[in-house]
Each structure stands twice: as C-alpha cells, then as structure tokens.
PALOLO-134031 format. One record per residue: residue in one letter; x, y, z of N, C-alpha, C, O in turn; residue number from 1. Coordinates in Angstrom, 1 decimal, padded with zeros to 4 digits, always signed. Example, Ala and Ser with C-alpha at 12.3 -4.5 7.8 and 13.67 -1.06 7.14 Angstrom:
% PALOLO-134031
PT   aa      n_X      n_Y      n_Z     ca_X     ca_Y     ca_Z      c_X      c_Y      c_Z      o_X      o_Y      o_Z     i
PT    A   +013.2   -005.7   +007.8   +012.3   -004.5   +007.8   +013.2   -003.3   +007.8   +014.2   -003.3   +008.5     1
PT    S   +012.8   -002.2   +007.1   +013.7   -001.1   +007.1   +012.9   +000.0   +007.9   +013.4   +001.1   +008.0     2
***
This chain:
% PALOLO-134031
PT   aa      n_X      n_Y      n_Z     ca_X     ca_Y     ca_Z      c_X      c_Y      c_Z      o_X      o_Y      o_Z     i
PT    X   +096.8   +057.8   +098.7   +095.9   +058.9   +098.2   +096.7   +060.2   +098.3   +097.6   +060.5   +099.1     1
PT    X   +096.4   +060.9   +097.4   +097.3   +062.6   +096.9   +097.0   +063.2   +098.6   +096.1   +062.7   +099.3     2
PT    X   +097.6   +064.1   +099.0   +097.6   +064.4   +100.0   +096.6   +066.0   +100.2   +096.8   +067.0   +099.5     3
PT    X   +095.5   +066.0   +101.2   +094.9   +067.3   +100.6   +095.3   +068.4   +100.9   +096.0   +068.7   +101.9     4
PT    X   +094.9   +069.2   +100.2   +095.6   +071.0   +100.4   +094.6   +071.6   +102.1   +093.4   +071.4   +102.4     5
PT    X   +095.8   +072.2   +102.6   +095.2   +072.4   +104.0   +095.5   +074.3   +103.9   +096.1   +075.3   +104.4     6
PT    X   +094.7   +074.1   +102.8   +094.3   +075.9   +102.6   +093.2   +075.9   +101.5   +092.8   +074.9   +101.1     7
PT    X   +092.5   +077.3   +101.0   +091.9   +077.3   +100.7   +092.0   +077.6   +099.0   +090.9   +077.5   +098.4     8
PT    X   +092.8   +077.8   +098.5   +093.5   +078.7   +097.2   +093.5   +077.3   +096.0   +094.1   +077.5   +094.9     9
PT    X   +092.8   +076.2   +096.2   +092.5   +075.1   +094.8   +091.4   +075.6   +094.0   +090.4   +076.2   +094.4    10
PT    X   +091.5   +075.2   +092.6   +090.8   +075.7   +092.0   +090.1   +074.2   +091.7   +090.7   +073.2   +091.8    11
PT    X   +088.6   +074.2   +091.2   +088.0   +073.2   +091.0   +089.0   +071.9   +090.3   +089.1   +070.7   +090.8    12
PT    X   +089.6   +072.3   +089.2   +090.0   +071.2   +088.8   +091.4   +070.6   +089.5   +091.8   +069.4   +089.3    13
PT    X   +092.1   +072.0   +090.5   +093.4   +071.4   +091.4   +092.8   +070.1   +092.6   +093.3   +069.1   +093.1    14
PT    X   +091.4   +070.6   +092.7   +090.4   +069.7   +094.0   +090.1   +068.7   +092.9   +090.3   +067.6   +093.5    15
PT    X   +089.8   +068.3   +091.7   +089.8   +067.2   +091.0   +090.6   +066.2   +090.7   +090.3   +065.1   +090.6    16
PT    X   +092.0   +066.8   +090.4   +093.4   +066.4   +090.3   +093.6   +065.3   +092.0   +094.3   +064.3   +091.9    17
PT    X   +093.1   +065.7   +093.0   +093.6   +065.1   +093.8   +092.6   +063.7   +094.0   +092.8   +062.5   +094.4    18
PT    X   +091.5   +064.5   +093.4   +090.8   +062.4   +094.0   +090.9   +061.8   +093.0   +090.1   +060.9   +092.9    19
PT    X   +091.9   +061.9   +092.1   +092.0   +060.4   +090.9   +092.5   +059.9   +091.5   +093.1   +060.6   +092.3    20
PT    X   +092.6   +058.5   +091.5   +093.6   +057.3   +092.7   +094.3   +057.0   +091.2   +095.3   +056.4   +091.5    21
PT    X   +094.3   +057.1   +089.6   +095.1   +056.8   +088.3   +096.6   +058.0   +088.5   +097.7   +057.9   +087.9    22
PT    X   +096.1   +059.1   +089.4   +097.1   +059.5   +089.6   +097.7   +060.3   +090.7   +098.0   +061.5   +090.7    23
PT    X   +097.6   +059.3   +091.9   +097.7   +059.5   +093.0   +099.4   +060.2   +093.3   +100.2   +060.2   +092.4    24
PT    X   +099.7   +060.8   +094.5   +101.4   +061.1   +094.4   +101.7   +059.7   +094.9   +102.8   +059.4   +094.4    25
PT    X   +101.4   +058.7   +095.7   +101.8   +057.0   +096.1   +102.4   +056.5   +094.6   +103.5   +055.8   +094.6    26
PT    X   +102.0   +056.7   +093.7   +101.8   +056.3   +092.2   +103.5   +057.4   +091.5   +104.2   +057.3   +090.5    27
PT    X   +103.6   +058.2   +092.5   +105.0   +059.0   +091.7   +104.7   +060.5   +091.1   +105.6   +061.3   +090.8    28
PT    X   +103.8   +060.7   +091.0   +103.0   +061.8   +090.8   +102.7   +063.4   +091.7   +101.8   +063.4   +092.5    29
PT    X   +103.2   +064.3   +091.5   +103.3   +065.4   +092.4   +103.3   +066.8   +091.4   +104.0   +066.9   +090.3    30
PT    X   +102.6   +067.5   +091.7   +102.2   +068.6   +090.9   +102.4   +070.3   +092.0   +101.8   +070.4   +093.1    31
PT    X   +103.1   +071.0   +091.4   +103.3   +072.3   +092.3   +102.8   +073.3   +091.0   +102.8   +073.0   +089.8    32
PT    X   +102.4   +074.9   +091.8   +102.8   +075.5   +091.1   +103.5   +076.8   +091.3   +103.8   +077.0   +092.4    33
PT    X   +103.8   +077.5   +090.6   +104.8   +079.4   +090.4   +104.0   +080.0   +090.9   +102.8   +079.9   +090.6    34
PT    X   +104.5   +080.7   +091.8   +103.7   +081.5   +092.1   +103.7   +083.1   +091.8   +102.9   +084.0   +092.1    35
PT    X   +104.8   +083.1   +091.1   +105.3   +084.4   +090.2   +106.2   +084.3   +088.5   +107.4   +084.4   +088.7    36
PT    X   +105.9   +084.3   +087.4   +107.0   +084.4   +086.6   +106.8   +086.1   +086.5   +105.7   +086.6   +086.5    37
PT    X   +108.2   +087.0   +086.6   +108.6   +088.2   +086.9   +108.8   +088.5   +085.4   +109.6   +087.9   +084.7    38
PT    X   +108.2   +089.2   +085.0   +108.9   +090.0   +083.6   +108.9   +091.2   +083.3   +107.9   +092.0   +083.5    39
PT    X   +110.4   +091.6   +082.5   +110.3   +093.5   +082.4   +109.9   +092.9   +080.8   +110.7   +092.2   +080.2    40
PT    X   +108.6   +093.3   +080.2   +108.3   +093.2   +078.6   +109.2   +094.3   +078.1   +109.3   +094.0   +076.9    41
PT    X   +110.0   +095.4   +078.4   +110.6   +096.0   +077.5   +112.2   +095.3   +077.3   +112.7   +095.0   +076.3    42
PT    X   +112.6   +095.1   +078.4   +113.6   +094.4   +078.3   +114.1   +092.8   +078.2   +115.2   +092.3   +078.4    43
PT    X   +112.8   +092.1   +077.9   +112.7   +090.3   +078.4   +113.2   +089.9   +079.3   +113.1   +088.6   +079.5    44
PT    X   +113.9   +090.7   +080.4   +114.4   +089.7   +081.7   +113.1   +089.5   +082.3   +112.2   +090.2   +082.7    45
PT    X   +113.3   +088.1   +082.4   +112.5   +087.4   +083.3   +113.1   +086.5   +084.4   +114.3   +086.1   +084.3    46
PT    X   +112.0   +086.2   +085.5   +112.6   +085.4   +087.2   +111.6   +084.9   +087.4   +110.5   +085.5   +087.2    47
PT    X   +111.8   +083.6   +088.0   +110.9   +082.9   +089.1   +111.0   +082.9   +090.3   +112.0   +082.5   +090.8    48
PT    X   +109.9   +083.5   +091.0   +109.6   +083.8   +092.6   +108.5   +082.7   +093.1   +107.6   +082.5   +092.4    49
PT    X   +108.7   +082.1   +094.1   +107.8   +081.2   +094.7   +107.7   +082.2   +096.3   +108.5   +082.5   +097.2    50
PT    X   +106.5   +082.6   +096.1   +106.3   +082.9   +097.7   +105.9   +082.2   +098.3   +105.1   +081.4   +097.9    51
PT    X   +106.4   +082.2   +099.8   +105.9   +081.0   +100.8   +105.8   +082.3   +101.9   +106.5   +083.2   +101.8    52
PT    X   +104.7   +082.3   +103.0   +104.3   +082.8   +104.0   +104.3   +082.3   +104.9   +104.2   +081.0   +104.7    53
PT    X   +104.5   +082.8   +106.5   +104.6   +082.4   +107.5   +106.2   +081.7   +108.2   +106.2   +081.1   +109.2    54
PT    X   +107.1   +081.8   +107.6   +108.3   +081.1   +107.4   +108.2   +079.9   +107.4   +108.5   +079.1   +108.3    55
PT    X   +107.8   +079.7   +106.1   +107.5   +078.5   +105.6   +108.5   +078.4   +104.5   +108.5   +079.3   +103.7    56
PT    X   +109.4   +077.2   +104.2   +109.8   +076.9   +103.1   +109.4   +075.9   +102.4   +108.7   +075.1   +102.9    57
PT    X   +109.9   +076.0   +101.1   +109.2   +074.4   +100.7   +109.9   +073.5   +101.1   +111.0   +073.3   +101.6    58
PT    X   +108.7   +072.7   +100.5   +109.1   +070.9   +100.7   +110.2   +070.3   +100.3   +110.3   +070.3   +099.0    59
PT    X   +111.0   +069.7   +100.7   +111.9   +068.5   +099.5   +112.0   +068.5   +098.6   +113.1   +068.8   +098.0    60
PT    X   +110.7   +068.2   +098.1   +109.8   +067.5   +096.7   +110.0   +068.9   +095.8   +110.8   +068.8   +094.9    61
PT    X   +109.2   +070.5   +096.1   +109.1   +070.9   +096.4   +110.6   +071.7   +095.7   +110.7   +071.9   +094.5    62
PT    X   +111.2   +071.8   +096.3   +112.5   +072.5   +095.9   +113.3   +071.8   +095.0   +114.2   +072.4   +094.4    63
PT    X   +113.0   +070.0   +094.7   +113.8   +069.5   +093.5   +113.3   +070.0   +092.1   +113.8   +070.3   +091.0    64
PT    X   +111.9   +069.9   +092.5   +111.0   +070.3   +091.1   +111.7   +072.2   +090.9   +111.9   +072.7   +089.8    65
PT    X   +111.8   +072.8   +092.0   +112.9   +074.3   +091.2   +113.8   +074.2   +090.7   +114.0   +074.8   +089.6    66
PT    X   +114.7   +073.4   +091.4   +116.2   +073.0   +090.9   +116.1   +072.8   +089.2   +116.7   +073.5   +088.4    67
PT    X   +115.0   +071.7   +089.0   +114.9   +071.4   +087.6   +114.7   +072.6   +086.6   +115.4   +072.9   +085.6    68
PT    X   +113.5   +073.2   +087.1   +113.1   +074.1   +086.8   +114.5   +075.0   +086.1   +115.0   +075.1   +085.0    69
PT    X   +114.8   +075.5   +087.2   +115.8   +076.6   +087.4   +117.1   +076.1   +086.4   +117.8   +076.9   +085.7    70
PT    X   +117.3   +074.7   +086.5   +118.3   +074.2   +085.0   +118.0   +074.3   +084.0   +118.9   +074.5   +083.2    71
PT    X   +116.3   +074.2   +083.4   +116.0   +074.4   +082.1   +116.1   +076.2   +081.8   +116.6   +076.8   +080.8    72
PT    X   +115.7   +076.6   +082.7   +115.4   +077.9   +082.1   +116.7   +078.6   +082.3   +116.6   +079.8   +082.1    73
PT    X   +117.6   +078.3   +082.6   +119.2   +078.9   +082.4   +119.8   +079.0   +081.5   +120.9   +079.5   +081.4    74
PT    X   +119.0   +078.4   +080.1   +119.8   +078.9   +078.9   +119.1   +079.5   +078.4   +119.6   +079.9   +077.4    75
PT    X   +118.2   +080.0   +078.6   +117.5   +081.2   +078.3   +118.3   +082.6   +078.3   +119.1   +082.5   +079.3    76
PT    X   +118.4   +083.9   +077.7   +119.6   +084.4   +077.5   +118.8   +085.6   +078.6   +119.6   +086.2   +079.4    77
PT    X   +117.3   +086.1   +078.6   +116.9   +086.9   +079.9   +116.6   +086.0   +080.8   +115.4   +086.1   +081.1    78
PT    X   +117.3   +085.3   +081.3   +116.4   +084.3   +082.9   +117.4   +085.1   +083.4   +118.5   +085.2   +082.9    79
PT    X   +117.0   +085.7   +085.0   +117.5   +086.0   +085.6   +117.3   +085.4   +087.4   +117.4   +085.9   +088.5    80
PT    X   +117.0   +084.2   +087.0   +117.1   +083.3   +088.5   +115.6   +083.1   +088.9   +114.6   +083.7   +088.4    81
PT    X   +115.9   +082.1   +089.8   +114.4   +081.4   +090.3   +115.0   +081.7   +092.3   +115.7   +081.1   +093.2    82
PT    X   +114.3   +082.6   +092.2   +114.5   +083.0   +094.1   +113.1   +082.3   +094.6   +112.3   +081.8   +093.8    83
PT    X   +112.8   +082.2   +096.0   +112.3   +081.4   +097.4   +111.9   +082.9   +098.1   +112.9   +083.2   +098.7    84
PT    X   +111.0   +083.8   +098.4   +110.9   +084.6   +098.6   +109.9   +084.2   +099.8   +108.8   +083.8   +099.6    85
PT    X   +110.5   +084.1   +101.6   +110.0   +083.9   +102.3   +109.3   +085.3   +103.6   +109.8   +086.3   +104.1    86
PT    X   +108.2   +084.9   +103.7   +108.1   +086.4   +104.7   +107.9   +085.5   +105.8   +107.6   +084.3   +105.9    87
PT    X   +108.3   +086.7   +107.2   +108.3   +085.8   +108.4   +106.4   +085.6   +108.8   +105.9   +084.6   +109.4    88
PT    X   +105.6   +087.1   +108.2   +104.4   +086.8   +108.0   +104.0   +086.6   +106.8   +104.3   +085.6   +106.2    89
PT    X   +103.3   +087.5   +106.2   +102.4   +087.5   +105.1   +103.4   +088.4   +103.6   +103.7   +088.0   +102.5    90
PT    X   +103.6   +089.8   +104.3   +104.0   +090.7   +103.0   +105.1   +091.0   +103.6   +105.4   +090.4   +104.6    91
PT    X   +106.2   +092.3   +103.0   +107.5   +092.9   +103.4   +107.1   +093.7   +104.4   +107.8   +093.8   +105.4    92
PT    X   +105.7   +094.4   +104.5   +104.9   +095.5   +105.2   +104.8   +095.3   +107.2   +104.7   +096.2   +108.1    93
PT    X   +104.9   +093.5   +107.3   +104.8   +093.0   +108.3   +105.6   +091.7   +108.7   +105.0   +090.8   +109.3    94
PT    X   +107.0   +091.9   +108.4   +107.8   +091.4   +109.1   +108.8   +091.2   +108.5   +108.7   +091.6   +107.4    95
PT    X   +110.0   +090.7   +108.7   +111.1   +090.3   +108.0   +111.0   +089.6   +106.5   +109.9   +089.4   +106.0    96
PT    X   +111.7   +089.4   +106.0   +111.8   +088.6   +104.5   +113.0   +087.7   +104.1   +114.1   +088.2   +104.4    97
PT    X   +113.1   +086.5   +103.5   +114.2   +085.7   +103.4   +114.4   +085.5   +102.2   +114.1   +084.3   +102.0    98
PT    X   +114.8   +086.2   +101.0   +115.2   +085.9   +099.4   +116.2   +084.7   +099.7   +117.2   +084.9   +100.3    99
PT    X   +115.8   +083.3   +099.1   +116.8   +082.4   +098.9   +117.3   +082.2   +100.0   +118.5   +082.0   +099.9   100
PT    X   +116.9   +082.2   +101.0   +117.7   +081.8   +102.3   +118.4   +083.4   +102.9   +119.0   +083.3   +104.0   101
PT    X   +118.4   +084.4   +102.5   +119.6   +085.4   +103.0   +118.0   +086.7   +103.6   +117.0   +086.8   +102.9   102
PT    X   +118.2   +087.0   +104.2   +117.4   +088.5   +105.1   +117.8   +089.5   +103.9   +118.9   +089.5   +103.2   103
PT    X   +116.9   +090.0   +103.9   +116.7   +090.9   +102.8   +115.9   +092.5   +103.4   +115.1   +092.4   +104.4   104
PT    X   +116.1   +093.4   +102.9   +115.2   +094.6   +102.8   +114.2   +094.3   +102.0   +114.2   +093.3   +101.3   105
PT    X   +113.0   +095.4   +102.0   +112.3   +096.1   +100.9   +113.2   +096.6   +099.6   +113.4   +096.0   +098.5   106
PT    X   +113.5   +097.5   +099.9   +114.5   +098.1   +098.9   +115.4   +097.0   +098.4   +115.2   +097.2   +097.2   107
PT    X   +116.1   +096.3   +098.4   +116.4   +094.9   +097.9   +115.5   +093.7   +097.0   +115.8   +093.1   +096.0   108
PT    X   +114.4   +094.0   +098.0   +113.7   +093.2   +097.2   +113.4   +094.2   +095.9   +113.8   +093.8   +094.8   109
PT    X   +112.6   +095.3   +096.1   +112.3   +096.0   +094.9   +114.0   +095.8   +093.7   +114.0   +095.4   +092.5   110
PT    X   +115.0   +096.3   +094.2   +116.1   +096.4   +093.2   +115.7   +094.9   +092.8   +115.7   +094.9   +091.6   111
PT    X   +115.5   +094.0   +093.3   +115.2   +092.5   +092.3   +114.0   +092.7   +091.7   +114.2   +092.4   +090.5   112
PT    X   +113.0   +093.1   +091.8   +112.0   +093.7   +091.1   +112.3   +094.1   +089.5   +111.9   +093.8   +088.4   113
PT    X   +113.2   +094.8   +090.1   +113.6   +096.1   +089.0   +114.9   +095.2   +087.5   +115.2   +095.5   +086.3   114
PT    X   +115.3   +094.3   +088.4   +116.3   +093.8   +087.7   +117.6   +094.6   +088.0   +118.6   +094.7   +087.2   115
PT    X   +117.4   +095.1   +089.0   +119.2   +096.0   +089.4   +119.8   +095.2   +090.3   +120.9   +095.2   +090.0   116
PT    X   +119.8   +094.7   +090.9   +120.6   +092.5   +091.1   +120.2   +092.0   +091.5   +119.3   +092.2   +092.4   117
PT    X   +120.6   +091.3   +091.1   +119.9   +089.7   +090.3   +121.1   +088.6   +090.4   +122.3   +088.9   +090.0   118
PT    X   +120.8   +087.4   +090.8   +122.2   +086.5   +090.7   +122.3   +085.6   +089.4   +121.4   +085.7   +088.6   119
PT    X   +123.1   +085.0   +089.2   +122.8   +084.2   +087.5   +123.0   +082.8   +088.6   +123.1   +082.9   +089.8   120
PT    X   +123.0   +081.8   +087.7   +123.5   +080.4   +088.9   +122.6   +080.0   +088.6   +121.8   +080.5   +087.9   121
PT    X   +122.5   +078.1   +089.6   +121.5   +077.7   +089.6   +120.5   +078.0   +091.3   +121.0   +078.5   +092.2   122
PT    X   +119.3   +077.5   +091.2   +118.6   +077.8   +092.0   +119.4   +076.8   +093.2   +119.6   +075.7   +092.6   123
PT    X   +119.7   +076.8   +094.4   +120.3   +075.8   +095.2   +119.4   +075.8   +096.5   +119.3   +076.6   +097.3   124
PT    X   +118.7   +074.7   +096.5   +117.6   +074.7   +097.8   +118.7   +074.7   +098.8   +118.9   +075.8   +099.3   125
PT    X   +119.6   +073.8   +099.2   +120.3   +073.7   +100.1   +120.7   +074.5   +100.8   +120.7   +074.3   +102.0   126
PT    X   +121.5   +076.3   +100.1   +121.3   +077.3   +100.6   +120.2   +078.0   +101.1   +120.3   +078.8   +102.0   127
PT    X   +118.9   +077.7   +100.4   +117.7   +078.7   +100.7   +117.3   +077.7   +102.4   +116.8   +078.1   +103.5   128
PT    X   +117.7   +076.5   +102.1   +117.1   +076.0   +103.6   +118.3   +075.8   +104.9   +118.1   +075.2   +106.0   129
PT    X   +119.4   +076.4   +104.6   +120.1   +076.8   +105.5   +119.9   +077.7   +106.2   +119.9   +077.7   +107.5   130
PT    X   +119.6   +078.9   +105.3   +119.6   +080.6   +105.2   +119.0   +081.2   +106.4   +119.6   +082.0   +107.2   131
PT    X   +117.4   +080.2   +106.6   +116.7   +081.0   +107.3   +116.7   +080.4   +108.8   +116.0   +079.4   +109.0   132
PT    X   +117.4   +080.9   +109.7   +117.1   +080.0   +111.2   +116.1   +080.7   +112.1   +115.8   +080.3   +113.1   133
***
C-alpha cells in the first residue's frame, strides 16, 4: 500500500492517488512534487527549488527523481539549476538555511533569487546530503 502523507498539504485527488492498490508504490510507482519553478519572465531564467523544513532532506527516491529532473532540464538554454533549499526551521527569518547541502545567508539566497549566482551542473544529491551535519 502507497505510503500515507503524515502532513496535512494533499489535495483530494493527491488523497485518491494513494488508495488505488492499481497503483500502489509496492507496484513501482512513486509520485513527488516541486515545490518551486523560479522564473525571471523578463529574462527566461528559470530554477527548481524544493523546499524541505525542519532539517529535513529528501528521500532517496526523492532526490533520484531530481537528478532526472535536473538532466532534462539542462539543455534548456535559461535553466539555471535545481537547488534543495533546507531551513533548520520553517523560513530564513528563523534559523539557519542549507542551499544544496552548503549554509547559506539571506542575502545569498535572495542573489539566487535574483539570478546573480547561480551554479550550471547537474543537481548532485550526494553533495546536498553530505552538506548538512
């Protein structure tokens, strides 16, 4: 059986998706979603941000489905990276922050915001789950 969400943020049909047993994750089956695509519309740079709270990283599963991710969308000529944006609580406002594994500022974060750096590459879970001890 799909495993259930131990938060509150499903939407009726994310809560339907899990009691099909036709497509259980036992069955191979596993569904995430973005929790940011970043775009400047004047300039087309765009980024993928996954926020995770609480110093939480993702899963396994979880970070292969980025990796993939993060390969298709690198030939895109504005992709400017798929970051892991960890806070040690909730927002930047109340506690530390971990972009891709590395301690980060506000002001850091915002210059990623902004598109004033930005890394090219692929997304590497391995670093992001080193990063944060």
């Amino acid at each position: 059986m799909t495993r259930k969400r131990n938060d509150s943020h499903s939407t009726e049909f994310g809560l339907w998706l899990r009691e099909q047993p036709e497509i259980a994750s036992e069955r191979g089956y596993v569904a995430t979603n973005i929790d940011y695509l970043w775009q400047n519309y004047r300039t087309n740079q765009w980024l993928l941000l996954e926020e995770k709270r609480y110093g939480r990283r993702p899963a396994r599963w979880q970070a292969t489905i980025f990796e993939m991710l993060n390969w298709c969308a690198e030939h895109h000529p504005h992709f400017c990276g798929f970051y892991v944006l960890v806070f040690e609580h909730t927002c930047p406002d109340d506690g530390r922050m971990w972009l891709n594994g590395k301690e980060i500022t506000t002001v850091e974060l915002i210059d990623l915001l902004q598109f004033k750096q930005y890394r090219t590459g692929a997304y590497d879970a391995s670093v992001e789950e080193a990063g944060k001890e």
